[in-house]
Each structure stands twice: as C-alpha cells, then as structure tokens.
N, C-alpha and C positions, 0 to 999 in steps of 0.2 A: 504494500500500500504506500504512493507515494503522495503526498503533499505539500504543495508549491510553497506553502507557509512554511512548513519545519526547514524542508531542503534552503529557502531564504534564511534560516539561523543557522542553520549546519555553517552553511556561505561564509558568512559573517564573522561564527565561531572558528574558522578554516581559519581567516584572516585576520583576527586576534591572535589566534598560537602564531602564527606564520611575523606578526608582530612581536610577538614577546619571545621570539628565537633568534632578531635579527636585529633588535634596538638596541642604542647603546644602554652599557650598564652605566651607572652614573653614582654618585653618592650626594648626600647633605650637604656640599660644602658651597655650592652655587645656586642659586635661584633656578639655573634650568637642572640642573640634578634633583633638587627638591620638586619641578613638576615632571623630569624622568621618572624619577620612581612612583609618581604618584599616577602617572598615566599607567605604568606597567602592574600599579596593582589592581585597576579599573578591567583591564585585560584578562587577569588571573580568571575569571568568572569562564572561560570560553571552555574548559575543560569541562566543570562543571552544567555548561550547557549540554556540550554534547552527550554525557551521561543523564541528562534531563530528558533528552529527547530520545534517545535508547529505551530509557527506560518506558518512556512512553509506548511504542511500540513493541516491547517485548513484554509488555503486560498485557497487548492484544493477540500474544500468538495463542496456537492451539496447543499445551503440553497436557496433553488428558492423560494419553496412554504415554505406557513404554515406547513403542515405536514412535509414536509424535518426538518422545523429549530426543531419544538415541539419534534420531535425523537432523533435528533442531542441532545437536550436539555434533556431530560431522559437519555438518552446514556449516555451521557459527565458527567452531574454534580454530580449525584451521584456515580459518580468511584472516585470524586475525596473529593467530602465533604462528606460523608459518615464516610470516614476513620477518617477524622480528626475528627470530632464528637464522634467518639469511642475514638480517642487517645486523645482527650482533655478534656475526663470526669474527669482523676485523678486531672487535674489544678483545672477542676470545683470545685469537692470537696475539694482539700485543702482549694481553695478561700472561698466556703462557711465553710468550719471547723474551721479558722482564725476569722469568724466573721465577713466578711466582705462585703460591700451590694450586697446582693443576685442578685439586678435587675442589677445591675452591672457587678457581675460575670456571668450571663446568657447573659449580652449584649455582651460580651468576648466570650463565648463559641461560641455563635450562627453566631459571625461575626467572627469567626478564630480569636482572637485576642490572644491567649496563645501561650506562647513561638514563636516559628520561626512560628507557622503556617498561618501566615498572606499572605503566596507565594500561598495558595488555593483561598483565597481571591482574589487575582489576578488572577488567575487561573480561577475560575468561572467566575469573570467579563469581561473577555479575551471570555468564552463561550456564555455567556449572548451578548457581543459586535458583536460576529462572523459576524451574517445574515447583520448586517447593515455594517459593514465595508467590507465584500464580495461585495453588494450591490456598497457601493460607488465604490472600486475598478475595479467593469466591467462597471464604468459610471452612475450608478444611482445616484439618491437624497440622 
C-alpha cells in the first residue's frame, strides 16, 4: 500500500539524514556553531520518523498465521540486513587488518554494530517483534 503522503515524509526524512551526515560539525564557541548545532538537532527527528511511518504500516500487515509471519520474515529481513553485511565488510577488514580480536570484530559485523549501522539492528528487531505486538494490539496474549 502506497501513499503519496507518507512517501512525501519518507522524502523529506531521506533529506534530513542525508543532512545530518554531510553538515559541518560545529561547536558553542560562535554564533553560527550555536545555530549549527541547533539546526542539527531539529534534524535528529528524521530517524524517528521513519520508524513512525514503518510502524504505521506494519501494524496493517497480515501476521495471523505461521506462514503469514515466516514470509513477512524472509521478505522483511533480508532487504534490510543483507545490505548492511555487504556494507560492513570494509569495517570488518580494517578491524581485522589492525589486529584486532577477530571474534570480536565478527560479533560487530554480524550484530550491525559498525559505524551508524546499529538502526538495522533495530530495524530487524522491530520485524522479528511484529506478529507479537500485532497480536497484543487486536487483544491477544
């Protein structure tokens, strides 16, 4: 289901992150570092949308049955941890090229833990949560 409305804040929230990953960082010490940072926290909100809007629509799927949530779950998580596993191989390797404990650096890649990509992390646990918080929402256990 799409609508032109949410996909216009998706938009919007795109170019907020896409902002608050390419602005300068600034500090208190000048009047435009004081409205630096104060723009960049006005911005913080875009994550938060997009998790607004997710959630919107993922409390209208169908997870009745087993097969509903297990397809939902195929569908969902690999669009979205897939990528990060591809994009978090370079972390991998530096982490292990540094020297540094391997089983470590693998518990990093495999939990999203490099750089920012901790929001799939979430993101999957949000997918993995679905069927049960659907559930309570129409009354169940």
């Amino acid at each position: 289901m799409r609508l032109g409305y949410y996909d216009f804040l998706r938009g919007i929230a795109i170019l907020m992150v896409v902002a608050i990953h390419t602005g300068p960082a600034h500090h208190f010490d000048t009047a435009q570092g004081v409205l630096s940072v104060a723009v960049r926290q006005l911005l913080n909100c875009a994550v938060p949308i997009f998790f607004a809007i997710s959630g919107y629509f993922l409390a209208a799927k169908r997870l009745d049955t087993r097969g509903e949530v297990f397809a939902f779950w195929r569908h969902q998580i690999p669009k979205v941890y897939v990528p990060v596993l591809v994009w978090s191989l370079p972390y991998l390797f530096l982490h292990m090229h540094a020297g540094k404990d391997a089983l470590k650096g693998l518990a990093l890649y495999f939990a999203c833990g490099y750089s920012v990509y901790y929001f799939i992390a979430v993101i999957v646990q949000y997918y993995l949560l679905a069927p049960l918080l659907t559930n309570v929402k129409r009354g169940g256990g």
